[in-house]
C-alpha positions in Angstrom: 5.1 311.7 157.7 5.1 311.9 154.1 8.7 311.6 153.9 8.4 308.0 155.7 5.3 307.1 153.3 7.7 307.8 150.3 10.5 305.9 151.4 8.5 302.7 152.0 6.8 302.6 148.6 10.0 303.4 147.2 11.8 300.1 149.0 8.7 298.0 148.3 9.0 298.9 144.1 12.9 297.9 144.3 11.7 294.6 145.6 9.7 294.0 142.9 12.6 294.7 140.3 14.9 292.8 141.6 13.7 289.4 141.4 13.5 289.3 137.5 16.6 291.1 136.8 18.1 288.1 139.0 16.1 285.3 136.6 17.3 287.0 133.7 20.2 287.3 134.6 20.5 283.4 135.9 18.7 282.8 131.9 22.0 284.3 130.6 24.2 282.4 132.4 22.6 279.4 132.1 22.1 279.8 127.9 25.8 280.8 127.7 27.1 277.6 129.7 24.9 275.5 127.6 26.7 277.1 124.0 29.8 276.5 125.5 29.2 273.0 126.6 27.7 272.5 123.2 30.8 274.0 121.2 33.0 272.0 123.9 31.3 268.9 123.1 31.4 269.6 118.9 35.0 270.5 119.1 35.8 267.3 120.6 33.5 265.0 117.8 35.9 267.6 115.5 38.7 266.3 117.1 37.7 262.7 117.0 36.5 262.5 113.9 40.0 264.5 112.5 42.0 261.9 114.7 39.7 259.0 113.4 40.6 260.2 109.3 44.4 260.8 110.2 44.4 257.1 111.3 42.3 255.5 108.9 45.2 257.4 106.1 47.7 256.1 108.3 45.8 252.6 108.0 46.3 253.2 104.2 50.2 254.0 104.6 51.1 251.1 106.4 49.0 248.9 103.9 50.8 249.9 101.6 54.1 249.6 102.8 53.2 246.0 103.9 51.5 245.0 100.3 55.3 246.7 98.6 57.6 244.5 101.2 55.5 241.1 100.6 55.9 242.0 96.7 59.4 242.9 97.1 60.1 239.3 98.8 57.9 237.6 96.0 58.3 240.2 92.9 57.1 237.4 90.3 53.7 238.3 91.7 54.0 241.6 90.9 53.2 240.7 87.2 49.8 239.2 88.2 46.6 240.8 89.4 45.1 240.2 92.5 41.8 238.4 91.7 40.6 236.1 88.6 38.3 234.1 87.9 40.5 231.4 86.5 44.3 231.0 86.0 47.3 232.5 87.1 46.7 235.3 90.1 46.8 235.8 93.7 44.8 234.3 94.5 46.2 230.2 93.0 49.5 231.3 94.5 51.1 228.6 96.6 54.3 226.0 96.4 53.3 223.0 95.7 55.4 219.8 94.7 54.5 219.6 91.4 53.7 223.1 90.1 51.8 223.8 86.8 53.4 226.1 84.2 53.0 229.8 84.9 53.0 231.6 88.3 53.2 228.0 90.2 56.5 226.9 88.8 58.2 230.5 89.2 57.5 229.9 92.8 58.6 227.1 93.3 62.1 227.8 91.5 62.3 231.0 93.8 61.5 228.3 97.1 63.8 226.5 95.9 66.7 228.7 95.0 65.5 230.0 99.1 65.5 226.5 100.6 69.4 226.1 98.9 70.6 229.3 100.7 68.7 229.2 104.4 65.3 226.7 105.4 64.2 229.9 107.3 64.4 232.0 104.2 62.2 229.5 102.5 60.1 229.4 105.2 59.8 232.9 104.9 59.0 233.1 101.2 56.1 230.7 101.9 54.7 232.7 104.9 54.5 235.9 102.6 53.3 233.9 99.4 50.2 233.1 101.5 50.3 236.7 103.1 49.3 237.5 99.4 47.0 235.2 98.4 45.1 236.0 102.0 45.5 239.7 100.8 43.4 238.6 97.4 39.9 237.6 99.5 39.5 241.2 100.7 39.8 240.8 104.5 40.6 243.4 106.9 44.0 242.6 108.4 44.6 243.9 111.9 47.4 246.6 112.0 46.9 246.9 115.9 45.7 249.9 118.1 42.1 249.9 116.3 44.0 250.3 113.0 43.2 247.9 110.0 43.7 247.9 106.3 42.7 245.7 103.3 43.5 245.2 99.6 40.6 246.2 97.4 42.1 244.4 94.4 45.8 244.4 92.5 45.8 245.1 88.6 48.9 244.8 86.3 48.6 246.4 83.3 51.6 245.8 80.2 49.3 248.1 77.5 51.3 250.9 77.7 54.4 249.9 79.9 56.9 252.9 81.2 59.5 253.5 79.4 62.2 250.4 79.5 59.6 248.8 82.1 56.8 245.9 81.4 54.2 247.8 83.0 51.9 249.3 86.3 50.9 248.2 89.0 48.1 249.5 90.6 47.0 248.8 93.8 43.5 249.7 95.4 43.5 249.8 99.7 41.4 250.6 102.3 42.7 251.7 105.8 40.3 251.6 108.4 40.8 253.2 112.5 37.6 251.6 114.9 36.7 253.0 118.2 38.0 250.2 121.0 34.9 248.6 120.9 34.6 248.6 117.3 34.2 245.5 114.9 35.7 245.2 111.0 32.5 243.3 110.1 30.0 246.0 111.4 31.8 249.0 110.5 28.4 251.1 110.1 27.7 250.5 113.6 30.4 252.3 114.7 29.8 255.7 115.0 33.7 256.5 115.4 34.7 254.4 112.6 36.6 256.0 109.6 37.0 254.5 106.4 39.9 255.7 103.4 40.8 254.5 100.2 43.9 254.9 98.1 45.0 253.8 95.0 48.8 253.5 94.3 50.6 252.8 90.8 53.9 251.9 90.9 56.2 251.1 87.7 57.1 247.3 87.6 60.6 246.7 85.8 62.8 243.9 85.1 65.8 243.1 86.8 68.4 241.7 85.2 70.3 238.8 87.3 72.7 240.6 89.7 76.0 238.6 88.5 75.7 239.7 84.6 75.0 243.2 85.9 79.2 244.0 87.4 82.3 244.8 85.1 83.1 241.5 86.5 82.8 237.7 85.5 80.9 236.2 87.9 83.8 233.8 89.9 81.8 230.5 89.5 79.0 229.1 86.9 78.2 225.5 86.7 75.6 223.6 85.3 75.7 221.0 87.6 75.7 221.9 91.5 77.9 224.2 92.4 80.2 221.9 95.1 80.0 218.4 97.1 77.6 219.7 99.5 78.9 219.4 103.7 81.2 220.7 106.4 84.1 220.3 103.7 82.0 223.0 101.0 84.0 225.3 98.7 83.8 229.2 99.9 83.8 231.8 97.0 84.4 235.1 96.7 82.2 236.3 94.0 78.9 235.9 92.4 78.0 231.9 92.0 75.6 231.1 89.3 74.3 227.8 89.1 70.9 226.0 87.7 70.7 223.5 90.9 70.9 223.5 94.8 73.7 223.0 95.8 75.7 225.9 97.4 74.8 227.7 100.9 75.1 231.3 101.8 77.2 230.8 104.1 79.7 229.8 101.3 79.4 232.9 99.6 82.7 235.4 101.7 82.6 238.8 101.0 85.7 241.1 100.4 86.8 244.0 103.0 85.2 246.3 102.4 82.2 244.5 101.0 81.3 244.8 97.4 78.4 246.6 97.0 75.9 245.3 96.3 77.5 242.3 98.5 78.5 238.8 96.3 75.5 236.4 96.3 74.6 232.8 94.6 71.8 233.5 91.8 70.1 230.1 90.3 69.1 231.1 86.8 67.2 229.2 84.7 69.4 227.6 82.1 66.5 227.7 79.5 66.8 231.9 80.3 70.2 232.6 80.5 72.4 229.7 78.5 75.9 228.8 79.4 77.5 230.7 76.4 79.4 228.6 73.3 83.1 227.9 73.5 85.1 229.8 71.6 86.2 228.9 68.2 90.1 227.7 68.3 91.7 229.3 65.5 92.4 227.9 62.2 93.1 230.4 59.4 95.5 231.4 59.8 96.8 228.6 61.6 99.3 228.7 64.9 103.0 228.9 64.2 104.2 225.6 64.2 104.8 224.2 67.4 101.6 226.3 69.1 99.1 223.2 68.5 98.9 219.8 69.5 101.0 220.2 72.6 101.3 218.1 75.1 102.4 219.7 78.6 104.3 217.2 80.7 106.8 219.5 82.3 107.6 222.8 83.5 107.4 225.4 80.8 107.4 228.9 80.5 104.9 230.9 78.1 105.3 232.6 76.0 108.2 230.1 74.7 111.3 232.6 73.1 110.6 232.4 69.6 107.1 231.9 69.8 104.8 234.6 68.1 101.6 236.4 68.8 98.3 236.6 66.6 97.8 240.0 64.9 96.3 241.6 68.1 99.3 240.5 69.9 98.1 237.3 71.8 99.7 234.1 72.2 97.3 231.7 71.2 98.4 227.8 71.8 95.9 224.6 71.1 96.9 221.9 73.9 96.0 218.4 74.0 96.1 218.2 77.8 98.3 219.2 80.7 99.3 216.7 83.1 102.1 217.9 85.4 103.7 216.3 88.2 104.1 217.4 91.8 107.1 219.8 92.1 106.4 221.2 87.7 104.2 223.9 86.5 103.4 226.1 83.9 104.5 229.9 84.5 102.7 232.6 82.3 104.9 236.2 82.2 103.6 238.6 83.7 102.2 241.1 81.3 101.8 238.9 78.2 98.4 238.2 77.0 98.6 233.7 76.5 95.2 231.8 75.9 95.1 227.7 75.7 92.7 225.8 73.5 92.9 222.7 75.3 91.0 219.5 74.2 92.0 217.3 77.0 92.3 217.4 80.9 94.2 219.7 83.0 96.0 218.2 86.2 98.8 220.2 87.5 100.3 223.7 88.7 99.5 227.2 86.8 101.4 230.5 87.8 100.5 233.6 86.5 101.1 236.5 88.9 99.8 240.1 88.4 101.1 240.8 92.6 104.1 242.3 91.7 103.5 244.2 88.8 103.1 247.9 89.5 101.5 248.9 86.0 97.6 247.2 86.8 97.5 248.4 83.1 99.8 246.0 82.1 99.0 242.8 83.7 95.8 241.9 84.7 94.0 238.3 85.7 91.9 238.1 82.3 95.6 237.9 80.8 95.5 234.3 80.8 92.6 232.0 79.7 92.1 228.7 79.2 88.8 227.0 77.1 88.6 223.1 77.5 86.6 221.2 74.9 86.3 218.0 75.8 88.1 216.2 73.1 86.1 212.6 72.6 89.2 211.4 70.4 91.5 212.2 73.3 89.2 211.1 76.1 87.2 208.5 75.1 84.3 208.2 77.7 86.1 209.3 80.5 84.6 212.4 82.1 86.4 215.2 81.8 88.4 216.9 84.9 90.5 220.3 86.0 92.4 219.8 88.6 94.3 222.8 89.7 97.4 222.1 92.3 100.1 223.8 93.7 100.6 226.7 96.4 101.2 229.2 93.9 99.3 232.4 92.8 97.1 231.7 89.6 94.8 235.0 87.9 92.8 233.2 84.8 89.4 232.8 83.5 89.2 228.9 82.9 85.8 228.2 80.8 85.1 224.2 80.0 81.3 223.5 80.2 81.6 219.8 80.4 84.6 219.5 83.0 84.0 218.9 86.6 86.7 222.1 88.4 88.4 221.4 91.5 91.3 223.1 92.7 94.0 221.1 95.5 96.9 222.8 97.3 97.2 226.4 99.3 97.5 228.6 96.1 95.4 231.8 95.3 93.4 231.7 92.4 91.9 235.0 91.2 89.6 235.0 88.1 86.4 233.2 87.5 86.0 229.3 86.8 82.9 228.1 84.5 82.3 224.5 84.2 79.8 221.7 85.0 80.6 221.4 88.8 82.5 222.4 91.0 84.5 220.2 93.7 83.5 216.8 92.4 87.0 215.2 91.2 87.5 212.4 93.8 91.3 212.5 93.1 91.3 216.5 93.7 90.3 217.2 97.0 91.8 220.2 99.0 93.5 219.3 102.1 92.3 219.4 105.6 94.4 222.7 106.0 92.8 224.3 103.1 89.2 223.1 103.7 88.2 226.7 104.7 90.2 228.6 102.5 88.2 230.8 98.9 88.7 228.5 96.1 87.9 231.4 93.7 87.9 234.9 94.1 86.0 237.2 91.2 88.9 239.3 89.4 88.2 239.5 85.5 86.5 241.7 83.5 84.0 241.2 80.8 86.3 243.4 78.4 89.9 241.6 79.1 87.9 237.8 77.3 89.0 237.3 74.0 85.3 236.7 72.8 82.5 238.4 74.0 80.9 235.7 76.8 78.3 237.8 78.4 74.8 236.3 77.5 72.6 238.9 75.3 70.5 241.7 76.1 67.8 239.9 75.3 68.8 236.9 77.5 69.3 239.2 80.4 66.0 240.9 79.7 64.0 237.8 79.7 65.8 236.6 83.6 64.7 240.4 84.5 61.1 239.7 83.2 61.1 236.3 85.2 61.7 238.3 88.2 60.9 241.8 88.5 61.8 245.2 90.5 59.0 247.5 92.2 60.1 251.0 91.2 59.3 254.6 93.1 55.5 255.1 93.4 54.2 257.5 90.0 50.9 258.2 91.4 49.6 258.3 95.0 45.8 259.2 95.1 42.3 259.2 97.4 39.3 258.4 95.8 35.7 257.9 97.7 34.4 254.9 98.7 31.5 253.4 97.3 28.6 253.2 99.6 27.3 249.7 98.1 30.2 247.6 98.6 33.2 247.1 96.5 34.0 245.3 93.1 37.6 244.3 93.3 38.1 244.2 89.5 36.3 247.2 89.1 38.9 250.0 87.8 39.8 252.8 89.9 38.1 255.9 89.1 41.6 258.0 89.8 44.5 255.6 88.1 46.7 258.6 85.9 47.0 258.0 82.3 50.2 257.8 81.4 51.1 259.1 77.8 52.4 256.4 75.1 56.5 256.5 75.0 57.7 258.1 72.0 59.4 255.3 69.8 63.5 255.6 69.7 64.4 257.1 67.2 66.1 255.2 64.0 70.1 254.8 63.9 
């Protein structure tokens, strides 16, 4: 009996345990799934958020890379800041048909010069120039996938320039990444929205005009066109530089394998880069006699046996004008160095062949030149012409500002040809066989010219200031953004200061 009495309270306590011990232990669980949900749910905002900055950088990247390729394709803008309240910027830059001085003209000249080579470049150019100026108001542009970026403002500073450069350029961008839903103009409604700003400074430097930058002449530069523009064009092979439109791309063949960089037309302005003087004929002391005042009607070989060379050993000869007939022409030996001083026209057949010399050393195309100086006394009114015939091989440099060049006939002619124009002598045109044959192909170099023809440094320098060159980014940095709005003009609170260049030091 008392066994059975102990058992029952026994059972009837362990009911009364058990119940709590199973809340409790239910309390446990139920606290530990919430943590976990909790930390789930935090680690995923983490993860969010973290995604949310990584885009909003790569917002910035791409911005970047965009505002460098639109300042690449327009690098005159590169010297102006973003934002002013008056003058040249940014903001007033457009084409228009009749520019004002400053930014305005510069692009036009570079429409222009993009309207001569293809319409779809220029209607390129114009599609980025207002790229930019839309960049200036502060927009957000639209990158895709949520992403957007926006210039916060564009300074150029010249005051301390890097070395051999004309000074920084310092661009200030925002990259922005929105949730799907999101909206650029109610960013703080967006609790996924993440907002970064960087600010870039790249070295801007000039860029002198690619033709004056070879060992080589460039193959054409006129004053006045380049060619009689059509079907019936001259083709080059070489660097054209001309002040007008008038030559296509498509005119421009490059060699196999291609230079590099490849051959291109460049219009310089004439009032950056002048078309050098003529040469001075020589006069003390004078030719030996029977050098001067010829008068080439025949074939001729030079130099003549007897005839002798100036004191650095070339044969120097002042011509009144060549006029050959069909079937004559005027050979030049191979090897010899000849120049003609001519005062009149040039109609006829030149030879001077460097092809079978093995010795490159010993006969090269700047060998033979010829300067034409439009002799009034000779001439009279007429326009001067060159007119070069034959189906021969000819290697010269032929320099006559005022002449109009043409060449006729299925010969070679390797060298470089400056003059007014280029393929406007009605009585030289190049037969139908010939139409799509080079006219000129780029073979001398600026050492082999008697006198020293490349335009100055300082020329040079001023085309490379009229168009500029991004360099490689000096300073990449994040800075925070303000809570109250932006001031495009306001400087950047993390823009290096670069140290003054040491002067050069004194010869």
């Amino acid at each position: 009996m008392k066994n059975r009495l102990y058992l029952h309270l026994m059972a009837n306590r362990e009911k009364g345990f058990a119940l709590p011990l199973a809340v409790l232990i239910g309390l446990i669980l139920m606290v530990t799934g919430i943590t976990m949900m909790m930390r789930v749910q935090g680690d995923q905002s983490k993860v969010i958020a973290q995604k949310a900055r990584a885009d909003a950088l790569r917002s910035s990247e791409a911005g970047v890379t965009r505002v460098q390729d639109l300042l690449n394709s327009v690098r005159v803008m590169a010297k102006f800041n973003s934002n002013c309240p008056s003058g040249d910027c940014w903001q007033t830059a457009q084409v228009v048909p009749t520019p004002s001085p400053g930014l305005q003209k510069d692009l036009k000249k570079l429409y222009t010069a993009a309207a001569c080579s293809d319409p779809n470049d220029a209607a390129t150019l114009s599609a980025k120039i207002d790229e930019l100026r839309g960049l200036s108001g502060g927009q957000w542009f639209d990158l895709g996938n949520n992403r957007y970026y926006r210039v916060v403002g564009y300074n150029f500073d010249d005051t301390n320039p890097p070395p051999d450069g004309l000074g920084w350029g310092v661009l200030t961008l925002e990259g922005l990444s929105l949730s799907p839903q999101g909206d650029p103009n109610n960013i703080d409604g967006d609790n996924a929205a993440s907002r970064n700003r960087v600010v870039v400074t790249i070295p801007i430097l000039p860029s002198r005009p690619l033709a004056f930058t070879r060992t080589t002449v460039p193959a054409l530069w006129v004053s006045e066109g380049a060619m009689v523009s059509g079907e019936d064009s001259a083709d080059f092979q070489g660097d054209v530089v001309n002040l007008e439109c008038d030559i296509n791309r498509n005119d421009i063949k490059q060699p196999t394998p291609a230079a590099n960089p490849p051959y291109k037309a460049q219009f310089i302005d004439n009032t950056i880069v002048p078309v050098p003087n003529l040469p001075e004929p020589p006069t003390s002391p004078p030719p030996p006699l029977g050098q001067q005042n010829l008068a080439l009607t025949s074939s001729v070989t030079f130099p003549r046996l007897g005839d002798t060379p100036s004191p650095n050993g070339v044969y120097e000869y002042i011509v009144d004008n060549i006029n050959l007939d069909d079937g004559e022409k005027i050979t030049i030996t191979a090897g010899e160095r000849v120049v003609f001083y001519v005062k009149g026209n040039i109609n006829g057949a030149i030879e001077h062949d460097c092809s079978s010399v093995t010795e490159p050393t010993v006969c090269k195309s700047g060998n033979l030149q010829i300067y034409a100086y439009n002799d009034r006394t000779l001439l009279g009114s007429a326009a001067p012409e060159i007119c070069l015939k034959g189906d021969q091989r000819l290697e010269a440099f032929i320099f006559a500002p005022d002449y109009s060049l043409d060449k006729t006939g299925t010969g070679t002619f390797i060298g470089a040809a400056w003059g007014k124009n280029w393929g406007k002598n009605s009585g030289c045109a190049s037969p139908d066989d010939a139409d799509n044959a080079v006219a000129v192909t780029q073979g001398v170099e600026w050492t082999e010219l008697i006198t020293n023809l490349k335009p100055s440094p300082i020329a040079l320098d001023n085309a490379g200031k009229n168009l500029p060159q991004l360099g490689k980014t000096a300073n990449w940095c994040e800075e925070p953004v303000p809570e109250e709005g932006d001031t495009p003009t306001e400087p950047s609170k993390c823009v290096p200061t670069f140290p003054t260049p040491s002067p050069s030091p004194s010869p």
